[in-house]
Structure formats: C-alpha cells, structure tokens
C-alpha positions in Angstrom: 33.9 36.2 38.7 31.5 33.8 40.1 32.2 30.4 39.0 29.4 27.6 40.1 30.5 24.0 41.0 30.1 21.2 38.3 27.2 19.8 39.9 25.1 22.5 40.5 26.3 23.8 36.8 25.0 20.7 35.5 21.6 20.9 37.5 21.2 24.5 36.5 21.1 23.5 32.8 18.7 20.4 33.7 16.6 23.1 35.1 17.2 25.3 32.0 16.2 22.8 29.2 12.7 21.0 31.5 12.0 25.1 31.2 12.6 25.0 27.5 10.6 22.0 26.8 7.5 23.2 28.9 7.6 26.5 27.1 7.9 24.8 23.9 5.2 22.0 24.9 2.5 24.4 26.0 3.5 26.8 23.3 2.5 23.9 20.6 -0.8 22.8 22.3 -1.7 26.6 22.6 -0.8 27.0 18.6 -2.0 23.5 17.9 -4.8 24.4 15.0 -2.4 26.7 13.7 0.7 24.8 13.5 -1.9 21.9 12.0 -3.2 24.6 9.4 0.3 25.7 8.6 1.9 22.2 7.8 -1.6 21.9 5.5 -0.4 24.3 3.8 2.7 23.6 3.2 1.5 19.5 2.3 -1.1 20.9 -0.2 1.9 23.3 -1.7 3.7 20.3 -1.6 1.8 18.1 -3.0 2.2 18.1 -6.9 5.8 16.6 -5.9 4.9 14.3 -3.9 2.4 12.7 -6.7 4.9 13.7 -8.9 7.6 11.9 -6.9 5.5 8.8 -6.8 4.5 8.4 -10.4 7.7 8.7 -11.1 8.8 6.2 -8.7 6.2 4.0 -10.4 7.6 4.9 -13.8 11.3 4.2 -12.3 9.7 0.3 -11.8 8.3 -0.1 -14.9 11.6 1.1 -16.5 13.4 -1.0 -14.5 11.5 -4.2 -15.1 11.5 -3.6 -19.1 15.2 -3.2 -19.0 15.3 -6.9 -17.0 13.0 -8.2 -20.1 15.4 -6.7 -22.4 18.3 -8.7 -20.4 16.9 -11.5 -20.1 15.2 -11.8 -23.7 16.7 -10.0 -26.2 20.3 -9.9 -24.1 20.5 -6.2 -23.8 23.6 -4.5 -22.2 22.9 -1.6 -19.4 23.9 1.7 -20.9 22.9 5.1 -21.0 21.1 4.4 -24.4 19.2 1.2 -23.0 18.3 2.9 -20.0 17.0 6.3 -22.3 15.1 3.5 -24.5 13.3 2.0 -21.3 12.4 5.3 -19.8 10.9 6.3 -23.0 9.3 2.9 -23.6 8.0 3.2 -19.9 5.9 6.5 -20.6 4.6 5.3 -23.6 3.5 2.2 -22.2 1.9 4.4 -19.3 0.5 7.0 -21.6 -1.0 3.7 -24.1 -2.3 2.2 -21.0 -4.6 5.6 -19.9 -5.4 5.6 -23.9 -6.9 1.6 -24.1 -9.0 3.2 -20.7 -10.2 6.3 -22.0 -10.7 5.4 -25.6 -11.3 1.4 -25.3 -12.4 0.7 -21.9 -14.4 3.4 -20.5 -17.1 3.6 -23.6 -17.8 0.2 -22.9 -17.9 0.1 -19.3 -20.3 3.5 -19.9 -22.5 1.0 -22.1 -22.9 -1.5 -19.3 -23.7 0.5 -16.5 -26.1 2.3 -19.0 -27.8 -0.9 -19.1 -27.7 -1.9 -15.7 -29.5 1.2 -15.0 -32.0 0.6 -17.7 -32.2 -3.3 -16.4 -32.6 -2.0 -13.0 -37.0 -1.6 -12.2 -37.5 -5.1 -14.2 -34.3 -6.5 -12.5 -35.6 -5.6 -9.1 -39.1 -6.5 -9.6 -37.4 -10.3 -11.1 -35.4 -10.3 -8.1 -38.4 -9.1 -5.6 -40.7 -11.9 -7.1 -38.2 -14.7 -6.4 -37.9 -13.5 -3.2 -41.5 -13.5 -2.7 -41.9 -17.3 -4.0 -38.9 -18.5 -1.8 -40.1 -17.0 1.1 -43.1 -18.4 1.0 -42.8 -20.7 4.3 -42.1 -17.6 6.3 -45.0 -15.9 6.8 -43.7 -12.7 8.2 -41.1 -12.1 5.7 -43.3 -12.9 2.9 -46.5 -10.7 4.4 -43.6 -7.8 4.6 -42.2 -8.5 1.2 -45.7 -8.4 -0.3 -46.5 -5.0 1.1 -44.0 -3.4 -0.5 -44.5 -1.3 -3.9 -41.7 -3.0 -6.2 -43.6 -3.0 -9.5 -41.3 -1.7 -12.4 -43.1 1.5 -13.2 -42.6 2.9 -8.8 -39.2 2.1 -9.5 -38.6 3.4 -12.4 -40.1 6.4 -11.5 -38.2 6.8 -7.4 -35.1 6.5 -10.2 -36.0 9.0 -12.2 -36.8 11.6 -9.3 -33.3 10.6 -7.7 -31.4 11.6 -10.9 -33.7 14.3 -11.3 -32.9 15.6 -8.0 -29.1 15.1 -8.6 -29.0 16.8 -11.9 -30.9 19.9 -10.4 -28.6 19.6 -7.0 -25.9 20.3 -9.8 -27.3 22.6 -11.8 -28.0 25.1 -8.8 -24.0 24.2 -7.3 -22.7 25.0 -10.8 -24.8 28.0 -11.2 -23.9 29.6 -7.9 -20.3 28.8 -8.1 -19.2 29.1 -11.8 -16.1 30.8 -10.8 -14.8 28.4 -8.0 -15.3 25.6 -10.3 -13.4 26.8 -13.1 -10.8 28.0 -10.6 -10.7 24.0 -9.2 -10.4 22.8 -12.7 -7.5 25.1 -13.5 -5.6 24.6 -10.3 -6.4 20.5 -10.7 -5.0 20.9 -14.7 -1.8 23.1 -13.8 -1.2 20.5 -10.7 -1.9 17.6 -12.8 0.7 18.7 -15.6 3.8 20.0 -12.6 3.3 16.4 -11.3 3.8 14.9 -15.2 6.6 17.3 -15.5 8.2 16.4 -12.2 7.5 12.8 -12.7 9.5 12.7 -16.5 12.1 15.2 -14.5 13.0 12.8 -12.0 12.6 9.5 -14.1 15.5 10.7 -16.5 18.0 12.4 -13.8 17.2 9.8 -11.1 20.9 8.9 -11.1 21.6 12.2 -10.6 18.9 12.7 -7.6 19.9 9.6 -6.1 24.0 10.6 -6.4 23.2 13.8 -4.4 20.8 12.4 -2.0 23.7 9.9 -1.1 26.2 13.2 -0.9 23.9 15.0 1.2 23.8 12.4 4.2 27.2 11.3 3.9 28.1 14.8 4.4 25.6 16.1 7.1 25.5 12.2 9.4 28.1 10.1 11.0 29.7 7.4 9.3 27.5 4.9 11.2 23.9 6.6 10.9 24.8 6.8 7.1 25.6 2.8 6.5 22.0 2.1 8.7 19.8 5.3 6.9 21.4 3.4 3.1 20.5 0.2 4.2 17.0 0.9 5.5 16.5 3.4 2.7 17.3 -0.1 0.2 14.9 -2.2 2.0 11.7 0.4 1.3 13.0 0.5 -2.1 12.9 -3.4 -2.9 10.1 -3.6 -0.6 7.8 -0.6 -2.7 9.2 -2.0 -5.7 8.4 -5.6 -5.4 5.2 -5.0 -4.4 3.9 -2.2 -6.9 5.3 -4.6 -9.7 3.6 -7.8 -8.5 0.7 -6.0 -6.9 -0.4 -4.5 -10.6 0.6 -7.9 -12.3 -1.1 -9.7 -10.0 -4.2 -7.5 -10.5 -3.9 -7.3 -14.1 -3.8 -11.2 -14.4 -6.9 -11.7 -11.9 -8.6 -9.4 -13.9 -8.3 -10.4 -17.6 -9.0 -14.2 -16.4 -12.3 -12.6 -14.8 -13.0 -10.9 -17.9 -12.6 -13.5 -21.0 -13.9 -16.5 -18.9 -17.1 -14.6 -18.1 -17.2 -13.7 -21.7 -16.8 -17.6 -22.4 -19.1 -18.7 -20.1 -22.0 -16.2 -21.6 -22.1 -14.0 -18.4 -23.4 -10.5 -18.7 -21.1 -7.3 -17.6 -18.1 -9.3 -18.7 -15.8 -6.6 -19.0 -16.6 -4.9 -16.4 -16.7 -7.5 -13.9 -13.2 -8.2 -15.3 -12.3 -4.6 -14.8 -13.8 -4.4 -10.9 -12.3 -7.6 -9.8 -9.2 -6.2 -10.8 -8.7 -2.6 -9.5 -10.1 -4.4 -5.9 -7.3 -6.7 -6.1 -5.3 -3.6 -5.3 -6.9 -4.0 -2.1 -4.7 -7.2 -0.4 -6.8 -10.0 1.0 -10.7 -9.8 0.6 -10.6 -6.7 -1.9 -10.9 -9.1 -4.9 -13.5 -11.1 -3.2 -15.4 -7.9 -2.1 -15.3 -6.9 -5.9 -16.3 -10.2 -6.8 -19.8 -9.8 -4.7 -20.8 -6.4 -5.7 -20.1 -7.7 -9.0 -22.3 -10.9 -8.3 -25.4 -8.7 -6.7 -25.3 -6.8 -10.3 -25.8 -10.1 -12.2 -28.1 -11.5 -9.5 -30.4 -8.3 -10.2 -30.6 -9.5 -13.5 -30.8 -13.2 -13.2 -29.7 -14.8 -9.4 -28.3 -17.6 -11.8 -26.2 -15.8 -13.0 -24.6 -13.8 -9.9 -24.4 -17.9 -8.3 -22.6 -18.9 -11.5 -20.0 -15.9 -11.1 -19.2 -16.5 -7.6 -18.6 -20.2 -8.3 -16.8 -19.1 -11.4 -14.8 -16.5 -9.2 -13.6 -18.8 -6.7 -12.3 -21.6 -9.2 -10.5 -18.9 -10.8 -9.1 -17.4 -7.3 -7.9 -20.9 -6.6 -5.9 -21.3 -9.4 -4.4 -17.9 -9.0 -3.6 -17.5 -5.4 -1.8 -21.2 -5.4 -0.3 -21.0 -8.8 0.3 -17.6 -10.1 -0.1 -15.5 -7.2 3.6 -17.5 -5.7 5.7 -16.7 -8.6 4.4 -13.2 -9.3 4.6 -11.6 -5.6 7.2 -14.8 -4.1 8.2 -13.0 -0.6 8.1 -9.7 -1.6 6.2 -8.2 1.2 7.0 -11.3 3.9 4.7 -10.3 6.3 2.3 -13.0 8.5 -1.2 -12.5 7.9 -2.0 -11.2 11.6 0.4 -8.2 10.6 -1.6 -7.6 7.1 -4.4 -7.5 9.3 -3.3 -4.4 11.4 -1.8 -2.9 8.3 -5.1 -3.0 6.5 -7.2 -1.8 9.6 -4.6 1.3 10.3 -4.4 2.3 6.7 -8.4 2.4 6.6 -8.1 4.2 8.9 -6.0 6.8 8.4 -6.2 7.0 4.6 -9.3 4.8 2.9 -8.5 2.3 0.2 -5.4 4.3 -0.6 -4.2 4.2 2.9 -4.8 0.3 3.0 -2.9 0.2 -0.2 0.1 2.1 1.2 0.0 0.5 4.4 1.2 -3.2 3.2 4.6 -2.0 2.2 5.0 0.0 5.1 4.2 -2.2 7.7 6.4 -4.9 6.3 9.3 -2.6 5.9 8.7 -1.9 9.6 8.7 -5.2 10.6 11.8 -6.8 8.7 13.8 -3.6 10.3 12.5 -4.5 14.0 13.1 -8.0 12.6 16.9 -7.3 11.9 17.2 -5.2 14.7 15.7 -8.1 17.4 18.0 -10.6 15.3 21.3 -8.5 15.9 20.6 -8.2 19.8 19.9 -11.7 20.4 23.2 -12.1 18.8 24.9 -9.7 20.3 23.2 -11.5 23.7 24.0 -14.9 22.8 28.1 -14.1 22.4 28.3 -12.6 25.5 26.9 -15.1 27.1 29.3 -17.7 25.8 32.3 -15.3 26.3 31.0 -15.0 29.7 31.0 -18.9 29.8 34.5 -19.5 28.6 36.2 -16.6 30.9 34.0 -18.1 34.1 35.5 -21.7 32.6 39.2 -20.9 32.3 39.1 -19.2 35.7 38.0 -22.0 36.9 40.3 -24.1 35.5 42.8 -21.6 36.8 42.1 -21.9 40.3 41.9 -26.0 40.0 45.3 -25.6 38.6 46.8 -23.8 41.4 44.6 -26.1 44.1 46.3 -28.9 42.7 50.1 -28.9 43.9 52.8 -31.2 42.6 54.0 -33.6 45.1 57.6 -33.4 44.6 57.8 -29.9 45.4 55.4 -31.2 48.6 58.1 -33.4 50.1 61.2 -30.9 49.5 59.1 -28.3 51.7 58.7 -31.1 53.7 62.5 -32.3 54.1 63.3 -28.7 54.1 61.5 -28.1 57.5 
C-alpha cells in the first residue's frame, strides 16, 4: 500500500481543508439571500420565545427584587412558597401596571392630545404672531414670516384635509385587504398569548431551565470553557438585571416628579409630559432631555411661557435627580465611561432604533468588563514573569559572583602544593 511521508500527509490535508473552506465560502456568497431569508425564517418562527424569554426575564427581576423587599422588610425566609408568592405577586403587579395604562392613563393622555389638536390653528397662529413681533428688526425674516398664510381657519382647514386624507388612505387599505388584516391580527393575538404562556412557563421552572442549561454545558465543554462560559454568562445576568431594575426605577421616578410638579406649578399636559419624559428616559443620556423639548414645543404652541417655564422646571428637576437619586438607584451597575455609551448608543441606532439603543448599553458594558478582566489577567500574567525572570537572572548572578569569588586558604594550599 502506498503510504505518504508525514510532511507531505500533513500538506495534503492543508490543501484539503483551504479547498473546503473556498467551496464553502463561495458556496455562501452564492446562497447569500437565501441563507439570509432562511435564518428570517427561522428568527420570525422564533420569535414568540424570544419575547417570551425576555419578559420573562423581566418578570424573573421583578420577582427577584420583591423577594429582597420581603427580606429586607417584612424578614421573609427564601422558600419554595416565598418564591411561588413573588412570582405571582410579580404578574399581578405587571398585569395592574398595563391596567392603570389602559384604563387610567391612556383616556387621559387621549384627552390631552385631543386638545392639543383642537389648540393647534389658534396655537400656531399665537405662536406665528409672536414671532412676527420679535422679528421685527430683521427685515427679511419678518417680510418672509408675513407672507405666509397662518391664520386659524388655513390651518385648521390643511388639518382637516391631512386627516381626511389619512382616514380615506385607510379606508381603501382596509377595504382592499380585509383578509390580510385579520390574518395579521390573529397571528399578532396567538403570538402575543405563546409569548405570555412562555413567559409564566419559564418564570416558575426557571430553576429547572437554569439546572439543565448548567447540565448541558458541563456535559458537552471542557472543564475550563465551562468555569469561563458560567462566569461570563453571570456577568450579563447582574449586568441585564441591574440595569432593567434601575433603568425602569429611574424612569419611573423622573417621570412622576415631571408629572405632579407640572401639575403644581399649573402647567398644561401635566400628565402627559410626566408620561413622555419618562418612557424617553429609557433612552440613556439625552433621551429624557429630548422628551423634555418635544414636550416644551407642545406647551410653547400654546403659550412660549409656558414651554420656557417647563424647560427651566425640567432641568431643576434633572439636577436633583441625576446627582441625588440617579447614584443610589443605578450605583455602578452598568460601569461604563461615557465615550463607550457613546458608541453603544450610536451602534444600537443603528442597528435596532430606540430599542437597539436600549439594548446596546448592557451589552456593550458586559463586553467591556469581559475585555477588562481579560487585559487585567494578562498584565498579570506579564508582570510575574517578568519578576520571576528577574529573580532567576539575580540568583544566577549571584551564582557566578559566588564561584568568581575564591577562598584564600584554599588559594595558598594550591599554592604550597605546587
């Protein structure tokens, strides 16, 4: 039989697997849109348990942070009916919060942006006067100011025709497509209730899920990918958790402040300034503030007074917040320097919208403590072998200054010997 040398055996399966690899390269950027539309598929399949899977994660925090109440308050003890009683009290609080929205929240936010859009023509023709008496000194902007038609009844009526045109646009879409929309509303329904499903599933059996996940790569990785896969998979989980906890306190507190002082200080749109300024504090560094303006051009419609005394009333409230509340609700949960929330933000807009810029945060700085730990341990490992490299080079050279250095009586027997 014809046996081949090592090296050329070794070549020959070099020359093999570069083969394999081109093959498999071209073969992918020929199939590209397909293997793109086949991994679509598979994600939209997918995706009632993977919204499942994260509302239940977010269920699994609240749980968790009313059992740490329960410790710290009421002295509770950690068993299997404690933790059934926080589950349960977690869903209800979730299902109480959609309630106050629906029920509470919503008809009254429906009531104010009902009457912004009956405010609107007198609004803008208010606001379109004061800029025509301000800009009074600038002849150009005022002469182009002037020439436009900004009396209440034009813009009432370029209103009307846009929602005319809208409800009409929706008439003929619903009309033409009567089936495809019911079909959307059933699929959305049937998705909406696996993900529920999936969500209470995995919320009471997560010690279960989490017992066999363990299992599974203990069995299937080596001893030393399964210590580093548990510890990284720990960090994401106090990362994601500290951060959805003090992300939705911090938002909820910034939001209710917003709210009742507005109220106090007689402000129009009270609640739902409060309610805008919170849900963009989702949004980490200037969503608050970018909340905070939109809501300030709707009061400024109305009255500019009023959108000035907002912002001013915004900012007081932001500084009390961000340097007194804002440390002990979030402390160092994320620990990431501002240059990196930066490039999170702008990569997660990116890819994904607000939700992506949401996500992104927690990502990033899970990325960068593991880089972090990993650059640490090198150095380390660097550093010692540096001074072990030191101390052998030191003793060897005290070895040889040892044997340079002779003892004299043994000198002058050699000597009286020859």
């Amino acid at each position: 039989m014809f046996h081949l040398d090592e090296q050329y055996r070794s070549r020959e399966v070099l020359i093999q697997r570069l083969i394999l690899f081109a093959l498999g390269l071209a073969m992918v950027i020929i199939y590209f849109r397909q293997i793109l539309d086949f991994f679509a598929h598979i994600l939209g399949i997918c995706t009632p348990f993977i919204v499942g899977g994260f509302l239940g994660y977010v269920l699994n925090v609240l749980a968790t942070s009313l059992m740490g109440w329960g410790q710290r308050l009421f002295h509770m003890r950690e068993n299997r009916f404690t933790k059934f009683l926080c589950n349960c009290l977690a869903i209800l609080t979730l299902v109480l919060l959609l309630f106050v929205f629906l029920f509470v929240l919503f008809p009254r936010i429906a009531d104010s942006l009902r009457s912004v859009m009956t405010d609107l023509p007198g609004s803008l023709y208010s606001f379109w006067m004061w800029l025509l008496h301000i800009t009074e000194r600038i002849p150009a902007v005022h002469d182009w100011l002037a020439r436009l038609d900004f009396s209440v009844d034009s813009i009432t009526r370029a209103l009307e025709e846009f929602l005319s045109w809208l409800n009409a646009d929706a008439q003929t879409s619903l009309m033409s497509s009567v089936y495809n929309v019911l079909s959307s509303a059933f699929s959305w329904a049937f998705n909406c209730m696996m993900s529920v499903m999936f969500a209470i599933i995995l919320l009471f059996n997560k010690q279960r899920v989490v017992h066999e996940g363990r299992s599974l790569l203990q069995a299937y990785m080596p001893e030393r990918f399964y210590n580093r896969s548990m510890h990284i998979l720990k960090l994401i989980d106090n990362t994601f958790t500290g951060y959805i906890g003090g992300s939705c306190l911090e938002c909820l507190i910034l939001g209710t402040l917003v709210g009742i002082l507005s109220a106090v200080f007689g402000l129009p749109y009270a609640l739902l300034a409060g309610l805008v300024v919170g849900i963009g504090a989702l949004v980490p560094m200037f969503g608050a503030l970018a909340a905070a303006i939109l809501v300030s051009l709707f009061m400024a419609l109305e009255s500019p007074v009023n959108g000035l005394y907002f912002m001013i009333l915004f900012l007081c409230i932001q500084q009390v917040e961000g340097n007194f509340i804002y440390p002990h609700v979030m402390g160092k949960t994320v620990g990431l320097p501002p240059f990196f929330v930066m490039i999170a933000i702008t990569i997660g807009a990116n890819a994904a919208g607000i939700l992506g810029m949401i996500v992104f945060i927690p990502i990033t700085s899970c990325v960068y403590q593991i880089i972090r730990e990993d650059t640490s341990a090198r150095l380390a490992v660097r550093k010692r072998r540096k001074q072990a490299d030191a101390l052998t080079a030191q003793s060897s050279a005290g070895r040889g200054s040892a044997a340079n250095r002779r003892d004299p009586a043994s000198d002058s027997k050699e000597t009286s010997h020859v």
